[in-house]
C-alpha positions as CSV (number, residue, x, y, z in Angstrom):
1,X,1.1,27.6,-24.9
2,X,3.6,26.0,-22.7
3,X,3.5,22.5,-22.8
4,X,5.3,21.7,-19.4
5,X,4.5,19.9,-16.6
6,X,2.4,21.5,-14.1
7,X,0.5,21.3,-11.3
8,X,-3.4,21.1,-12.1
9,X,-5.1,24.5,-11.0
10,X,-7.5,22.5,-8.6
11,X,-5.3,19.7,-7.9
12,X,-1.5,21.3,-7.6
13,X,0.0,17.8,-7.0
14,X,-1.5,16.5,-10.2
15,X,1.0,17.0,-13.0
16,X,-0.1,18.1,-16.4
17,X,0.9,18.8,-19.4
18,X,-2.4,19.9,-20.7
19,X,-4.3,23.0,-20.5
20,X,-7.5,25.2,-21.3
21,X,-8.4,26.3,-24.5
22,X,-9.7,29.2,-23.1
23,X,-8.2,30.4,-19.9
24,X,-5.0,28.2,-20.9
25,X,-4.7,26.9,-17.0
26,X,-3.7,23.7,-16.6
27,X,-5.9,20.8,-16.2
28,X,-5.5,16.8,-15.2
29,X,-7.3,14.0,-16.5
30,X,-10.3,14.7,-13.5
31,X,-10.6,18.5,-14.6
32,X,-10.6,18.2,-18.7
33,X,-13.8,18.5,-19.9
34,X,-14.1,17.9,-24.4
35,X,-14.4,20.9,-25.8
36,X,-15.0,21.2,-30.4
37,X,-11.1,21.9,-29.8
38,X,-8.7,20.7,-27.0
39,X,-10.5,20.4,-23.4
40,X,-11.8,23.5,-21.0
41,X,-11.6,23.5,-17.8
42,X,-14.3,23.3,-15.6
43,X,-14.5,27.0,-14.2
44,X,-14.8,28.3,-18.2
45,X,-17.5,25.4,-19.0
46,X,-19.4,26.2,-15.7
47,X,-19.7,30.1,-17.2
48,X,-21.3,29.2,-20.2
49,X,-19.8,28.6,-23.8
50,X,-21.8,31.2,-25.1
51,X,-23.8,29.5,-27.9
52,X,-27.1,29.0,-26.5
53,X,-27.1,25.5,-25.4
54,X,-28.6,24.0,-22.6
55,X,-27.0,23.9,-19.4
56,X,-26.6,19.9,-19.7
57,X,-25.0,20.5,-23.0
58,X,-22.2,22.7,-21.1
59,X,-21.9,20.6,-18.2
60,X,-18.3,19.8,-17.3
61,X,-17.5,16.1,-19.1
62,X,-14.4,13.6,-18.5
63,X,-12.2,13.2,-21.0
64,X,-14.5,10.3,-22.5
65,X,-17.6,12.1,-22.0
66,X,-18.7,10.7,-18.6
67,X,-19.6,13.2,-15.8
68,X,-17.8,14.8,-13.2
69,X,-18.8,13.6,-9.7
70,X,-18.4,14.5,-6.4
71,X,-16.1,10.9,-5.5
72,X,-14.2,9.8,-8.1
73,X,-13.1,6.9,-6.7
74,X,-16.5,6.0,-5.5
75,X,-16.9,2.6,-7.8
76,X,-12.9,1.6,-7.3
77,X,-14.1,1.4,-3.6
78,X,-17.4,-0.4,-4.6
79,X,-15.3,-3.1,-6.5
80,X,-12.8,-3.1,-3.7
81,X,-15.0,-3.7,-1.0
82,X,-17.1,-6.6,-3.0
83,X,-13.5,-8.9,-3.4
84,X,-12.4,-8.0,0.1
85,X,-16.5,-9.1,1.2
86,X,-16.1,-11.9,-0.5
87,X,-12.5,-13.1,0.6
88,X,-13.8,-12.8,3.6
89,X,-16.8,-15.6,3.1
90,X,-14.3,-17.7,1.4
91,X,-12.1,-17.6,4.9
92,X,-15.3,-18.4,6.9
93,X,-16.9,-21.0,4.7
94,X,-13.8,-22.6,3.0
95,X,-13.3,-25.0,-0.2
96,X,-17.1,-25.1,-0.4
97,X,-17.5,-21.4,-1.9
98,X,-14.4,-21.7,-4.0
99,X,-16.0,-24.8,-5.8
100,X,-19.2,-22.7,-6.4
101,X,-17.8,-19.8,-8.0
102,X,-14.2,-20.1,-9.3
103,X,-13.5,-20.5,-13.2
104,X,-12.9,-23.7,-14.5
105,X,-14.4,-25.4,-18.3
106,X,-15.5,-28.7,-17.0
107,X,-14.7,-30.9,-14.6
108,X,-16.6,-33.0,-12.2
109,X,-17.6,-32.2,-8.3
110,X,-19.8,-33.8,-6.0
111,X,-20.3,-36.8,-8.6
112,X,-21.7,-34.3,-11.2
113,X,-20.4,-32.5,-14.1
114,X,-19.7,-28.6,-13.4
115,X,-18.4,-26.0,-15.1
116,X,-18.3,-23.4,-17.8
117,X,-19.0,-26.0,-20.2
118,X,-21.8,-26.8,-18.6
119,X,-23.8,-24.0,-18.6
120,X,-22.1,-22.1,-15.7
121,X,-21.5,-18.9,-17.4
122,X,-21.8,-17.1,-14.0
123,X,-18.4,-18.2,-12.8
124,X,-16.7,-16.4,-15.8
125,X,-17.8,-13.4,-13.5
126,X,-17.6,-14.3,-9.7
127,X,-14.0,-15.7,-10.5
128,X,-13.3,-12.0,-10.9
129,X,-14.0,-11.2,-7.4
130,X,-13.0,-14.1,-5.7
131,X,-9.6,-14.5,-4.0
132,X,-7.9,-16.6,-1.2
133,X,-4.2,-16.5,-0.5
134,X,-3.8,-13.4,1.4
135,X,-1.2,-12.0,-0.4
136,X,-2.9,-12.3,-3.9
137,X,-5.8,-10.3,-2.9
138,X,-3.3,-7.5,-1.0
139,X,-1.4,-7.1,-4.7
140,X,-4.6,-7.0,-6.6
141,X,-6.4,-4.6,-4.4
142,X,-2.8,-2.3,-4.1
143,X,-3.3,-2.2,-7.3
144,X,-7.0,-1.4,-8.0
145,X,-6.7,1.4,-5.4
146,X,-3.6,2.9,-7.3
147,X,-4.7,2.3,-10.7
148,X,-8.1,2.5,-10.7
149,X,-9.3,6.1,-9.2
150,X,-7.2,8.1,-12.1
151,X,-8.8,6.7,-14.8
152,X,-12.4,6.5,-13.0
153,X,-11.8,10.4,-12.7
154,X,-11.0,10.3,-16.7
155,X,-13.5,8.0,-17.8
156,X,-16.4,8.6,-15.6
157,X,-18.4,5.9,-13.2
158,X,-19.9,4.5,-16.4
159,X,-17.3,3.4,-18.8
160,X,-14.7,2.9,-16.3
161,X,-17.1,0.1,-14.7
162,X,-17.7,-1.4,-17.9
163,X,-13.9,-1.2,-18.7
164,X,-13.6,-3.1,-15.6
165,X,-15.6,-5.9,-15.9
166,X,-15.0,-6.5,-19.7
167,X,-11.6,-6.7,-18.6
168,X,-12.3,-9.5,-16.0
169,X,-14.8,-11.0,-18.7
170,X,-11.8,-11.1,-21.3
171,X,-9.0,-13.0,-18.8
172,X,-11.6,-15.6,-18.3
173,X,-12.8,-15.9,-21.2
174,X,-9.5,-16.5,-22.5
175,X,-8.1,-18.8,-19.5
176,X,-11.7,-20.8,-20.3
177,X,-10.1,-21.3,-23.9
178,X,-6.7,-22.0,-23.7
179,X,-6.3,-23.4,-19.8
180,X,-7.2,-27.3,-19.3
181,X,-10.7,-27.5,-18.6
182,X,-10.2,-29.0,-15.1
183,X,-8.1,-26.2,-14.4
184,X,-9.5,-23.9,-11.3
185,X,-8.8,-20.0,-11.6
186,X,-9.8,-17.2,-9.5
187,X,-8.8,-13.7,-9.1
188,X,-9.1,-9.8,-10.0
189,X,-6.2,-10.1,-12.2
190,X,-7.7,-10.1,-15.4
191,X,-9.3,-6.9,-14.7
192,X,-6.6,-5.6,-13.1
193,X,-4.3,-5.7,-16.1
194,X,-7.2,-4.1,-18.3
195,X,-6.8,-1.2,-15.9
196,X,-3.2,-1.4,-16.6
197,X,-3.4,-1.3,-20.8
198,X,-5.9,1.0,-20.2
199,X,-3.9,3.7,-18.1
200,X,-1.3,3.5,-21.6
201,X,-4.2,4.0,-23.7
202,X,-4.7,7.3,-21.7
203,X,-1.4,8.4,-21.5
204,X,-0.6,8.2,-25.1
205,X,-3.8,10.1,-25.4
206,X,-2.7,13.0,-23.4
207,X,1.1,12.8,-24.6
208,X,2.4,12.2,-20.8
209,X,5.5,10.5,-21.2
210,X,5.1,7.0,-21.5
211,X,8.2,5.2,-19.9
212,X,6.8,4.5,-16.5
213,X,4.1,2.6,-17.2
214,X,5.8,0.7,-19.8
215,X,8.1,-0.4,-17.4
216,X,5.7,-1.4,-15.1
217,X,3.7,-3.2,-17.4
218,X,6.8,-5.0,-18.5
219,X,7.6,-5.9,-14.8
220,X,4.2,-7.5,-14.3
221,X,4.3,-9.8,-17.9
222,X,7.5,-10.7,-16.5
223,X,5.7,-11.8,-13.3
224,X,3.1,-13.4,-15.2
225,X,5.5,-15.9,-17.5
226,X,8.1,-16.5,-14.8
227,X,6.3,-16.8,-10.7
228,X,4.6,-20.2,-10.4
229,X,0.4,-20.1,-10.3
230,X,-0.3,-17.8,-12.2
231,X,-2.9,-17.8,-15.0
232,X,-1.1,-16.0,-17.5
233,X,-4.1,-16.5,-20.0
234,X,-5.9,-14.1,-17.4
235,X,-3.6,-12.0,-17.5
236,X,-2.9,-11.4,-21.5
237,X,-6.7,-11.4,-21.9
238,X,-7.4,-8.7,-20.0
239,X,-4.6,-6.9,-21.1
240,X,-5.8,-7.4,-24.9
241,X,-9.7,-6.1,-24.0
242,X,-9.1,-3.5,-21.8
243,X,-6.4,-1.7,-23.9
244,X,-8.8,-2.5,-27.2
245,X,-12.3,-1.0,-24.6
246,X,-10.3,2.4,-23.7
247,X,-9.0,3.0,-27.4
248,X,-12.6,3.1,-28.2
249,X,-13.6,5.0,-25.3
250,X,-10.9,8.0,-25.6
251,X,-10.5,7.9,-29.3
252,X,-14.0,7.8,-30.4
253,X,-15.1,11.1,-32.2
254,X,-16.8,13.3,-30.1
255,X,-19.8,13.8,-32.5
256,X,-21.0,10.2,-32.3
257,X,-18.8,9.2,-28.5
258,X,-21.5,7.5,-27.4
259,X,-22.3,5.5,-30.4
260,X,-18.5,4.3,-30.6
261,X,-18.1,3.4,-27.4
262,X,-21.1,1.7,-26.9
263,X,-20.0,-0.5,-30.3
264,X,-16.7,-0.8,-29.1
265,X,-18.1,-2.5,-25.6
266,X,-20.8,-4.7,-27.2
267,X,-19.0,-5.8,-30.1
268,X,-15.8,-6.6,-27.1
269,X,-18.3,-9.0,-25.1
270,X,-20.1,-10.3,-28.3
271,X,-16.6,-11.7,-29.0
272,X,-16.2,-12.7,-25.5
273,X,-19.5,-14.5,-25.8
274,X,-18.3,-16.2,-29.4
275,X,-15.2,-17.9,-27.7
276,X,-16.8,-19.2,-24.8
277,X,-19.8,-20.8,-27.4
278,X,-17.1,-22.3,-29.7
279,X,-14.8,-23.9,-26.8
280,X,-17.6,-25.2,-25.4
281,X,-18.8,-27.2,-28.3
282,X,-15.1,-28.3,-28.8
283,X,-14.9,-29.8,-25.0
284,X,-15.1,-33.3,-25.3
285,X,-17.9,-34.6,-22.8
286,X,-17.6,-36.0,-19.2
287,X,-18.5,-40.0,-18.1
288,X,-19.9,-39.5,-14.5
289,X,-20.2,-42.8,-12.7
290,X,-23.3,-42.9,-9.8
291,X,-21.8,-43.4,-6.4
């Protein structure tokens, strides 16, 4: 078998270095459907393996196990349009949404104590979709669109959501923990750079050589730890819990998949859930003086 880079059989443009146990064409991440050995493409899955099994148990599967559809890219653009739909209210409406939804521990507004810390859990959430300097929401939604359609192909709608917003959950939750309390943050970021340790995850798995994203993940920690503004805690967190999400999602054995990866994402948030709990008790409490 010839291990060079190709273009995919239904994708030419697509580069691989993988191909079909059976036919031995090559395949990209969107075409690789798990096979007992290797991956098949979807031509040889579609004509039957042979055994007996029901046509769902021979449908074409992602690399993770999710399954093919017709748009790819169908919940990158979901996500996309939902922080570009909601930049939008925050340019009509102004401070007033921000206050209501951005990420910050405790801290007091409108004469009354708000936060995290005091029982706003939702805003460890919208923060991930809220934006409002133009430019920061034109280099997070560059990069969704760039990164995000490859490895929704791979994983599948599914996991690559959940990937997503564990992601975003696991900046925040770490920028609740470490950042000052009074500290506003907002931004895709967090999920953007699980995307990022994610896309390494997947390349390691499929043995694509590894240097270019490397480099660009070194470029943006450089970024994060030298440009003014920037939440770096967002940034390492989601890094952290979406490389840790897609090792469980690509590695785990394809006798019990769904079983690991559903572990690996409850067991992610139920230490997501942990830290918020215990910095919350550790927050020392606000004095709010009437009028």
């Amino acid at each position: 078998m010839n291990d060079q880079a190709v273009g995919c059989y239904r994708h030419p443009d697509r580069e691989t270095g993988i191909r079909c146990t059976r036919c031995e064409r090559p395949i990209c991440p969107e075409c690789m459907v798990s096979a007992s050995v290797g991956f098949q493409c979807p031509a040889c899955v579609a004509g039957g393996s042979g055994t007996g099994h029901s046509p769902r148990a021979t449908a074409p599967r992602t690399l993770a196990g999710g399954t093919h559809t017709a748009d790819p890219r169908l919940v990158t653009k979901v996500l996309l349009g939902l922080n570009v739909a909601l930049w939008i209210a925050v340019m009509a409406t102004g401070d007033s949404l921000l206050d209501d939804l951005e990420l910050f521990g405790r801290a007091v507004l409108g004469g009354e104590a708000q936060g995290v810390a005091e029982g706003q859990w939702y805003r460890l959430l919208t923060s991930m979709f809220l934006h409002q300097a133009p430019m920061h929401i034109a280099f997070n939604m560059l990069s969704l669109w760039w990164i995000g359609p490859p490895l929704e192909a791979a994983l599948g709608r599914a996991r690559y959501l959940a990937l997503y917003l564990l992601s975003g959950l696991g900046g925040a939750a770490l920028t609740f923990v470490v950042a000052d309390p009074r500290q506003p943050s907002l931004g895709a970021s967090g999920a953007i750079f699980g995307l990022l340790g994610a896309t390494a995850v997947l390349m390691r798995r499929l043995n694509y050589d590894m240097r270019p994203v490397v480099a660009l993940l070194v470029l943006n920690l450089i970024f994060t730890f030298t440009w003014s503004n920037i939440a770096w805690e967002a940034h390492i967190g989601g890094l952290v819990v979406g490389t840790a999400v897609a090792y469980g999602m690509v590695h785990a054995p394809q006798e019990k998949r769904t079983l690991v990866q559903g572990l690996t994402c409850g067991l992610t948030l139920l230490v997501i859930v942990a830290a918020v709990v215990v910095r919350t008790a550790t927050l020392p409490a606000l004095t709010v003086f009437p009028g």
